[in-house]
ZADO-1210 file (C-alpha; in nm, 4 decimals, padded with zeros to 6 digits):
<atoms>
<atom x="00.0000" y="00.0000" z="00.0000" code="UNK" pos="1"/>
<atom x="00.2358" y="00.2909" z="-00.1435" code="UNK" pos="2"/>
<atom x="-00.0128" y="00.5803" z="00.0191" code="UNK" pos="3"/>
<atom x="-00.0610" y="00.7714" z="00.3032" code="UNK" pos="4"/>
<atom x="-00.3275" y="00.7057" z="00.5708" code="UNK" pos="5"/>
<atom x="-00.4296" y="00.6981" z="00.9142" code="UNK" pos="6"/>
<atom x="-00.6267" y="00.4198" z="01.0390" code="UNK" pos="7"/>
<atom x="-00.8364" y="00.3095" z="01.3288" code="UNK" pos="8"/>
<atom x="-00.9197" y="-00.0479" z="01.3674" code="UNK" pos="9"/>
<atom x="-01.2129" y="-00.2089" z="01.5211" code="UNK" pos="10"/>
<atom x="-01.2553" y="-00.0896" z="01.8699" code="UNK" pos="11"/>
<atom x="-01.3666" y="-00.4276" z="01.9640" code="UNK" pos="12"/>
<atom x="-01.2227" y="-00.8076" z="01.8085" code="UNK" pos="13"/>
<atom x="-01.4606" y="-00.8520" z="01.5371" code="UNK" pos="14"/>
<atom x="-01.6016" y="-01.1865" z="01.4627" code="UNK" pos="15"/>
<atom x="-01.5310" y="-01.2256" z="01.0594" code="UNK" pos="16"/>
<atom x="-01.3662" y="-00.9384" z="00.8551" code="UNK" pos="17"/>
<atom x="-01.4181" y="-00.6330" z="00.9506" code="UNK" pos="18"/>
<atom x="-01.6457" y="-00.3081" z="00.7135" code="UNK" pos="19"/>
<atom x="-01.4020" y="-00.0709" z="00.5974" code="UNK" pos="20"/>
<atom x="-01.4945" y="00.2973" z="00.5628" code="UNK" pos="21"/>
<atom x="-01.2907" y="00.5246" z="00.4031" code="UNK" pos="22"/>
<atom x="-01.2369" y="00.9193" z="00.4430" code="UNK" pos="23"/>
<atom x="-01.2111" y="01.1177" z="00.1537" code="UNK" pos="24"/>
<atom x="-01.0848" y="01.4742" z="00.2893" code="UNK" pos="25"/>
<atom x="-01.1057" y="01.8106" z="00.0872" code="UNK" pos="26"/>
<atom x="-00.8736" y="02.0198" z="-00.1592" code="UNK" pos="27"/>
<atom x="-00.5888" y="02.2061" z="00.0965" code="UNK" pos="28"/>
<atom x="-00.6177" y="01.8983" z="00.3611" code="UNK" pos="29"/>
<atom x="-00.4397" y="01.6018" z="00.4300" code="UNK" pos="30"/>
<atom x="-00.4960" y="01.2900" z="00.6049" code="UNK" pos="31"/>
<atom x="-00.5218" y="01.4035" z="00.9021" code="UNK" pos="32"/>
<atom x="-00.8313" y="01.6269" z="00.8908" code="UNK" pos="33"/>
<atom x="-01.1318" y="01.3898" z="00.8665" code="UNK" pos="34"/>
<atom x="-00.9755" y="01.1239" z="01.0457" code="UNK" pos="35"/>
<atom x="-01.0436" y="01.3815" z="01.3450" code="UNK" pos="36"/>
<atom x="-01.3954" y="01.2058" z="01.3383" code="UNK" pos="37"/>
<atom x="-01.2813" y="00.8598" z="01.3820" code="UNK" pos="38"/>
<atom x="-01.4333" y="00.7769" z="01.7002" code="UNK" pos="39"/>
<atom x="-01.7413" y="00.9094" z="01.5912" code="UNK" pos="40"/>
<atom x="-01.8167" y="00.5841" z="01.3827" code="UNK" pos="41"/>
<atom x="-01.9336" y="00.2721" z="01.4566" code="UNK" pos="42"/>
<atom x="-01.7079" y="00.0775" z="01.6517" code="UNK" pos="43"/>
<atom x="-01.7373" y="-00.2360" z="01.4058" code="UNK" pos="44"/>
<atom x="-01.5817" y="-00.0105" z="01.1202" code="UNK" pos="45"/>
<atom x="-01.2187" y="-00.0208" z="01.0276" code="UNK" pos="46"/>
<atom x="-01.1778" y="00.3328" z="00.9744" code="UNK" pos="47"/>
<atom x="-00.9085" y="00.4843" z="00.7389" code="UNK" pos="48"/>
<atom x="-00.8345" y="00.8587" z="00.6278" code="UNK" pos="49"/>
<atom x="-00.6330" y="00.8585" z="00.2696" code="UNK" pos="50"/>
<atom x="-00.4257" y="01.1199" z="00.1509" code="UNK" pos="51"/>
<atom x="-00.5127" y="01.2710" z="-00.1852" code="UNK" pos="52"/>
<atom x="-00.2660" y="01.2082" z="-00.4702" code="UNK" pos="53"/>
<atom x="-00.1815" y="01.5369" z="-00.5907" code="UNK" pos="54"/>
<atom x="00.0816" y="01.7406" z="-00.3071" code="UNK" pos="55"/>
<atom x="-00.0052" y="02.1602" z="-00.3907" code="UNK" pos="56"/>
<atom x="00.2658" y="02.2099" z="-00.0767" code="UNK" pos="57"/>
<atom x="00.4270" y="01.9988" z="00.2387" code="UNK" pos="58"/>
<atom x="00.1405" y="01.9207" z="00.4073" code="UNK" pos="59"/>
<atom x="-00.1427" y="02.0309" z="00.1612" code="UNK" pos="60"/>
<atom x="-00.3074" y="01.8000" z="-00.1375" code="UNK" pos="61"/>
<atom x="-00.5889" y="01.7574" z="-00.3590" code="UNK" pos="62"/>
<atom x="-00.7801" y="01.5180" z="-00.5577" code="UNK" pos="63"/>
<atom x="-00.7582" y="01.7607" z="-00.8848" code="UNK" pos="64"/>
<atom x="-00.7313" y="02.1337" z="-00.9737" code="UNK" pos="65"/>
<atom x="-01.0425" y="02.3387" z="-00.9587" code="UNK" pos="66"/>
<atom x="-01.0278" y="02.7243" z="-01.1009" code="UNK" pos="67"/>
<atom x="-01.2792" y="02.9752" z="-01.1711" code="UNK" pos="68"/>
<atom x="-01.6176" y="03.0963" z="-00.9794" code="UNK" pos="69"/>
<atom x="-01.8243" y="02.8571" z="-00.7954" code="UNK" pos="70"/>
<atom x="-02.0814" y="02.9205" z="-01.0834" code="UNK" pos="71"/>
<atom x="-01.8153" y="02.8856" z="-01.3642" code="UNK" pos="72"/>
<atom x="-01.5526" y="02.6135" z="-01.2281" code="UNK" pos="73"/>
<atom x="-01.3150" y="02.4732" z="-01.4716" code="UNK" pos="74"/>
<atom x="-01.1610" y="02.1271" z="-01.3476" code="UNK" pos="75"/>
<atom x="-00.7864" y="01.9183" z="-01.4193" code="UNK" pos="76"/>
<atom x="-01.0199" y="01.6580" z="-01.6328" code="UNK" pos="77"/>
<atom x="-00.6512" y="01.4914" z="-01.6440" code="UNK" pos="78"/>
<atom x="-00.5529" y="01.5046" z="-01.2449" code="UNK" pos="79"/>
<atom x="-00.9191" y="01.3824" z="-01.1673" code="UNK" pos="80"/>
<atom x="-00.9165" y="01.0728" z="-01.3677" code="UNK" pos="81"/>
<atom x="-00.5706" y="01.0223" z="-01.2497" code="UNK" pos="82"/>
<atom x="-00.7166" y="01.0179" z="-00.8929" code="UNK" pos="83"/>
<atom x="-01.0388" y="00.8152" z="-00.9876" code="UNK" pos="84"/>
<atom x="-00.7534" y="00.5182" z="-01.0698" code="UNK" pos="85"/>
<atom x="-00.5366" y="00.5478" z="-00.7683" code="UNK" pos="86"/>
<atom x="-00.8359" y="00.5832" z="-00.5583" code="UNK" pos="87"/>
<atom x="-00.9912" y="00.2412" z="-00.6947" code="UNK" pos="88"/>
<atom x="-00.6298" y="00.0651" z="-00.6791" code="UNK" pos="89"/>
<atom x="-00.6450" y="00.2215" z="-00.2565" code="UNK" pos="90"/>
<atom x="-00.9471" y="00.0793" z="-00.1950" code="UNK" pos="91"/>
<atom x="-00.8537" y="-00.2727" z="-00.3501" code="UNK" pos="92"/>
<atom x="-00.5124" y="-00.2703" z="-00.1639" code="UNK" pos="93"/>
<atom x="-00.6779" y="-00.1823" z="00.1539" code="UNK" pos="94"/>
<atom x="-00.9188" y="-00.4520" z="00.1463" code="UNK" pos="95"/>
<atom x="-00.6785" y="-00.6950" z="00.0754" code="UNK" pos="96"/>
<atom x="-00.4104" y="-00.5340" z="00.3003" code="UNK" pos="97"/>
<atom x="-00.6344" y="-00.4984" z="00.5860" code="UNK" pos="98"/>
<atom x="-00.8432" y="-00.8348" z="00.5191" code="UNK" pos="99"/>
<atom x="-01.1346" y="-00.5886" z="00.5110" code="UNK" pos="100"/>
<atom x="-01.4766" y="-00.7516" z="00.3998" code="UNK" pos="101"/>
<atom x="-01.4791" y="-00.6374" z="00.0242" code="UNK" pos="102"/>
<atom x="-01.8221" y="-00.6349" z="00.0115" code="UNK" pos="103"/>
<atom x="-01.9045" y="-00.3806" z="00.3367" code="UNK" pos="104"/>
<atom x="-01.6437" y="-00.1090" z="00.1785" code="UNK" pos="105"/>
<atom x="-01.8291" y="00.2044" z="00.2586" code="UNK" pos="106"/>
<atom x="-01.6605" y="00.6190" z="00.1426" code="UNK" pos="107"/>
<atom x="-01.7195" y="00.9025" z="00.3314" code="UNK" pos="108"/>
<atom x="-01.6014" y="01.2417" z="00.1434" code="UNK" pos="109"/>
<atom x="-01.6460" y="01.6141" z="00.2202" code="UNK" pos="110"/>
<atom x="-01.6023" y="01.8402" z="-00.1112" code="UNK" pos="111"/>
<atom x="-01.3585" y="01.7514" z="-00.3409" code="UNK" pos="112"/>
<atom x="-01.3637" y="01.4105" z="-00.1881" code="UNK" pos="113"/>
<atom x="-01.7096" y="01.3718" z="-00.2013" code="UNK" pos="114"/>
<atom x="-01.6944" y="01.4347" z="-00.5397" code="UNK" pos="115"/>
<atom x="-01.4523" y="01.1559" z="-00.6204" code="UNK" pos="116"/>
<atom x="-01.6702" y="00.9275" z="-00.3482" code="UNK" pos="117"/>
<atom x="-01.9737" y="01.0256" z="-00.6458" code="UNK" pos="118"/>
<atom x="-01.7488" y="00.9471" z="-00.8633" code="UNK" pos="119"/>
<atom x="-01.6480" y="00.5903" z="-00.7475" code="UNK" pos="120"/>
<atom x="-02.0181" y="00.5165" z="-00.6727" code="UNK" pos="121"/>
<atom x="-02.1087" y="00.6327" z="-01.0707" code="UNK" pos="122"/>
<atom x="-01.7741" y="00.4913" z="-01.2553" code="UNK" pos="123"/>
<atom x="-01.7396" y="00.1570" z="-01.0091" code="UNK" pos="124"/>
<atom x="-01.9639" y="00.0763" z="-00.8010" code="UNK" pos="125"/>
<atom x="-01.8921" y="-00.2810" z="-00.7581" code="UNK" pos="126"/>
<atom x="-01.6117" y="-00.1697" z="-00.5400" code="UNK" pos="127"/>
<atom x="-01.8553" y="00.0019" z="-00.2729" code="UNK" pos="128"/>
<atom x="-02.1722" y="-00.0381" z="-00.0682" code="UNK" pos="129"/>
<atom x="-02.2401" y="00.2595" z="00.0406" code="UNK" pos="130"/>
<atom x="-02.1097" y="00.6659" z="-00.0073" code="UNK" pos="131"/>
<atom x="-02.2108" y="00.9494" z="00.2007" code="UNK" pos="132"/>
<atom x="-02.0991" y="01.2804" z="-00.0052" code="UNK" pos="133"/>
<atom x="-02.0741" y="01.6013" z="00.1983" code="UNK" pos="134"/>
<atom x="-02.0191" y="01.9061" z="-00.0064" code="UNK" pos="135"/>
<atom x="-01.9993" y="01.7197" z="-00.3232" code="UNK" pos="136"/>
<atom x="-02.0475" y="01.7421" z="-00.6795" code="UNK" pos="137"/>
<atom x="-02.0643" y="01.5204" z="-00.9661" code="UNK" pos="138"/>
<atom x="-01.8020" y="01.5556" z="-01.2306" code="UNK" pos="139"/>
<atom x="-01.8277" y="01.5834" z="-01.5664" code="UNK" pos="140"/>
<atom x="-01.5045" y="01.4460" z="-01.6438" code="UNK" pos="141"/>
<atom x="-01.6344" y="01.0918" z="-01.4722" code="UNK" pos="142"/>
<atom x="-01.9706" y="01.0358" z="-01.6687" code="UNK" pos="143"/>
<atom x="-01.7906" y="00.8540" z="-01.9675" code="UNK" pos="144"/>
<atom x="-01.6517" y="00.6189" z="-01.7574" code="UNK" pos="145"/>
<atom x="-02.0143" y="00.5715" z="-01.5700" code="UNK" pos="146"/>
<atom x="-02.0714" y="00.2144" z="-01.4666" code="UNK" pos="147"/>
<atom x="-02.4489" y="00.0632" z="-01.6113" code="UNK" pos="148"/>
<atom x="-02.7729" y="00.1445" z="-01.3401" code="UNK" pos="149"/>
<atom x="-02.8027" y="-00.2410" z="-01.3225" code="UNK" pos="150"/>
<atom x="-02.4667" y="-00.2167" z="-01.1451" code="UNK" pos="151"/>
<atom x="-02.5543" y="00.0394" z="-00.9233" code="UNK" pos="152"/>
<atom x="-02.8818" y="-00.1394" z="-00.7794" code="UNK" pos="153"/>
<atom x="-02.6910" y="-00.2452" z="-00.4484" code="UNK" pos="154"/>
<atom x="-02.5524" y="00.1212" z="-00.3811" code="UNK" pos="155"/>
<atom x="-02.7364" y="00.3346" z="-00.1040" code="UNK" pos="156"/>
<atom x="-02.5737" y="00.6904" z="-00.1104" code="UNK" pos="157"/>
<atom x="-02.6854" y="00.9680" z="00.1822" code="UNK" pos="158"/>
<atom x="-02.5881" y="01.2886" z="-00.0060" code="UNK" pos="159"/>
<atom x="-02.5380" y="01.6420" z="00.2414" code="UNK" pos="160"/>
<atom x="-02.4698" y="01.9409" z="00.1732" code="UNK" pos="161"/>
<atom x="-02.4702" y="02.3205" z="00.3971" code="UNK" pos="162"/>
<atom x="-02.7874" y="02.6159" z="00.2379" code="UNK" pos="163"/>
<atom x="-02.5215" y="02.8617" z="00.3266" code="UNK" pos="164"/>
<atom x="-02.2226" y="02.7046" z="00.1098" code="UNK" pos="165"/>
<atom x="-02.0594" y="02.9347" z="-00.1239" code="UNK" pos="166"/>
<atom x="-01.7945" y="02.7193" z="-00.2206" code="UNK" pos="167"/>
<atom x="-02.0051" y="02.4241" z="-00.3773" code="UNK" pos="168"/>
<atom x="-02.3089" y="02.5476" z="-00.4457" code="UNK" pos="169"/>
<atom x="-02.6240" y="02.3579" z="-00.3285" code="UNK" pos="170"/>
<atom x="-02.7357" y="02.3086" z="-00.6529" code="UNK" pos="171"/>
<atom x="-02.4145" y="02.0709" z="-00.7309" code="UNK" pos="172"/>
<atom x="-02.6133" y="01.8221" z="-00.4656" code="UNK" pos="173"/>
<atom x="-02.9150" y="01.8492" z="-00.5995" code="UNK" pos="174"/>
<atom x="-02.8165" y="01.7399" z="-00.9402" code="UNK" pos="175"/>
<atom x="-02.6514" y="01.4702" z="-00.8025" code="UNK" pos="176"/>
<atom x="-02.9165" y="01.3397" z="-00.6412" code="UNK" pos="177"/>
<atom x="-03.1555" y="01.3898" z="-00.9444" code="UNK" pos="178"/>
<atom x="-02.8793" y="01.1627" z="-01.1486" code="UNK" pos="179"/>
<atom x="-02.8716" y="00.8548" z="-00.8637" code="UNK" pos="180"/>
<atom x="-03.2197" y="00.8856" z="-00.8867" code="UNK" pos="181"/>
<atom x="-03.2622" y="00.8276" z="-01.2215" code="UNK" pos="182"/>
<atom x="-03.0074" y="00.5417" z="-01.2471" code="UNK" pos="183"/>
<atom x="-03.2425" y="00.3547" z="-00.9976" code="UNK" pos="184"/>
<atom x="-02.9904" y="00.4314" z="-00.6881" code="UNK" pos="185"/>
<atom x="-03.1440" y="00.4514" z="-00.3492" code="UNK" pos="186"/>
<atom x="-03.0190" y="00.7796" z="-00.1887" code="UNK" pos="187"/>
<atom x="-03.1192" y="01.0823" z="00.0264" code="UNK" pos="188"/>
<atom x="-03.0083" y="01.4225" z="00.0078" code="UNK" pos="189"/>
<atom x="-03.0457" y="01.6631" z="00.3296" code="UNK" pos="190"/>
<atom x="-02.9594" y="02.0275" z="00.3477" code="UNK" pos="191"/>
<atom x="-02.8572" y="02.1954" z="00.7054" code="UNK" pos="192"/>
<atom x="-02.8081" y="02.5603" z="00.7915" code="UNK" pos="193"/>
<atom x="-02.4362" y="02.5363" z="00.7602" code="UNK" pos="194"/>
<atom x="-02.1650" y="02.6540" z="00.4677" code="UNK" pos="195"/>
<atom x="-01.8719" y="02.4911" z="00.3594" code="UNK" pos="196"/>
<atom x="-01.8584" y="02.2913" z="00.6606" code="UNK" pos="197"/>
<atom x="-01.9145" y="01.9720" z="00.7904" code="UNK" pos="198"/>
<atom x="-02.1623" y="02.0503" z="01.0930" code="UNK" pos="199"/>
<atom x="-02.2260" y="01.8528" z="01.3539" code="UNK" pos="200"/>
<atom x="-02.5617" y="01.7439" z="01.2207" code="UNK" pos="201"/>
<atom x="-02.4121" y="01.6389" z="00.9456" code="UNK" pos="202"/>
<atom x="-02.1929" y="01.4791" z="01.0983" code="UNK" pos="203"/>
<atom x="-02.4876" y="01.2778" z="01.3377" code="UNK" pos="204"/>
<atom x="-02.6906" y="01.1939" z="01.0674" code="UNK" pos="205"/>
<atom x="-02.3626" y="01.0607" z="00.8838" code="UNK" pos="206"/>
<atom x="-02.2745" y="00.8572" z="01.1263" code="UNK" pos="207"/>
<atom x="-02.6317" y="00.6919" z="01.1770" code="UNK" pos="208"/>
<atom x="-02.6614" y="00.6039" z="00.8179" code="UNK" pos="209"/>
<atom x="-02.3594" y="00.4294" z="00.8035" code="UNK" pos="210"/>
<atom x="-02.4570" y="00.2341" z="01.1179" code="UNK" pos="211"/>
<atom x="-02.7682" y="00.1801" z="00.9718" code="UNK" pos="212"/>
<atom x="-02.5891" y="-00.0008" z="00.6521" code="UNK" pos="213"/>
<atom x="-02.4145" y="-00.1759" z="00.8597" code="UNK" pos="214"/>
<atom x="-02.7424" y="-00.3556" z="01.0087" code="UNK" pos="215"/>
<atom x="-02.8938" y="-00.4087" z="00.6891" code="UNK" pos="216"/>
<atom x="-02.6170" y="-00.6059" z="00.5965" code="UNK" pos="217"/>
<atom x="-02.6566" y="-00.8272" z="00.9153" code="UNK" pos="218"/>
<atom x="-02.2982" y="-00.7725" z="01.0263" code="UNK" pos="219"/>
<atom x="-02.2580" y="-00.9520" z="01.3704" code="UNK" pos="220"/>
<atom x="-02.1167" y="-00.7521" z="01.6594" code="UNK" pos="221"/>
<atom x="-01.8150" y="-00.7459" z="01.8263" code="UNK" pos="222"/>
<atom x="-01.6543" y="-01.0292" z="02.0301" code="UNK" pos="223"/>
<atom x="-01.6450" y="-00.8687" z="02.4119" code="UNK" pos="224"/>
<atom x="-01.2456" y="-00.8829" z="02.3793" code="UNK" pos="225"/>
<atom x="-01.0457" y="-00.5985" z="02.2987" code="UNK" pos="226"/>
<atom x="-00.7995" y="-00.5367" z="02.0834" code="UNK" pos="227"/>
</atoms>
């Protein structure tokens, strides 16, 4: 695994391998900024915060360049299907490094990595159950490489996004949402009085739907042993 993460395992022995949920942090972060909400998730997940591919300085990446107004962006269509690639080739060598259950591999994202979480749900779903996209977008650059609905049909996506957000406008949600929709995708989108943020009602009702795919899926709890 030639990437950089942080990573918190199972709080508790789990029984068979363990769901994996990455974070997906935002342009001008690193690794360390989501995985700030670690112990908010379920305690069955193996939690891991990846480090975008593309370095702007020492300490600060991104998943592709963005210029331009929020109303008129123009986008790296070249650094974000380089990212799309390494960020399917993380999640496979994460499963198989962590012995992670490949089918309970759930993506958590806020902005720019929301928008590549969208994009993994629209270009590969297979590799994912789940996606909760804070602040996202759908991009453009993606849809040719979009995956057929009848391979989306397992996907559940809870898609968030601030009223007050002047970076990614609301409206980027909403037309994701209207897309999922028509491919046949079950998904939710929810707007909260925040900006360019991840609130802390976002953050609750993140949390509970990823618990709550978790219990769909019938994973077992923990042994009583810790780690």
């Amino acid at each position: 695994m030639n990437f950089e993460y942080r990573i918190r395992h199972p709080l508790l022995t789990p029984s068979h391998r363990p769901p994996l949920l990455i974070l997906l942090h935002g342009k001008g972060a690193n690794e360390d900024d989501l995985f700030a909400l670690a112990p908010h998730f379920d305690p069955r997940f193996i939690v891991v915060s990846l480090r975008a591919p593309h370095e702007m300085a020492p300490g600060y990446y991104r998943w592709y360049e963005r210029t331009g107004t929020p109303e008129n962006s123009v986008f790296d269509e070249m650094e974000i299907e380089t990212s799309r690639i390494w960020l399917i080739q993380a999640i496979n060598d994460l499963v198989m490094g962590l012995g992670a259950d490949a089918r309970q591999v759930h993506l958590l994202g806020f902005s720019q990595g929301a928008a590549m979480a969208l994009a993994i749900a629209l270009t590969s779903p297979g590799r994912i159950r789940s996606a909760v996209s804070m602040a996202g977008r759908l991009l453009a650059a993606t849809a040719p490489h979009a995956a057929t609905a009848s391979a989306m049909q397992h996907l559940t996506l809870l898609i968030q996004h601030g009223s007050a957000d002047d970076l990614v406008l609301p409206s980027e949600s909403v037309a994701a949402c209207q897309l999922f929709a028509e491919l046949g995708v079950a998904q939710g989108i929810r707007e909260y009085q925040a900006g360019h943020t991840i609130s802390p009602a976002m953050l609750k009702d993140a949390c509970n739907f990823l618990t709550v795919q978790l219990d769909r899926a019938g994973m077992p709890p923990h042994d009583t042993t810790l780690h």
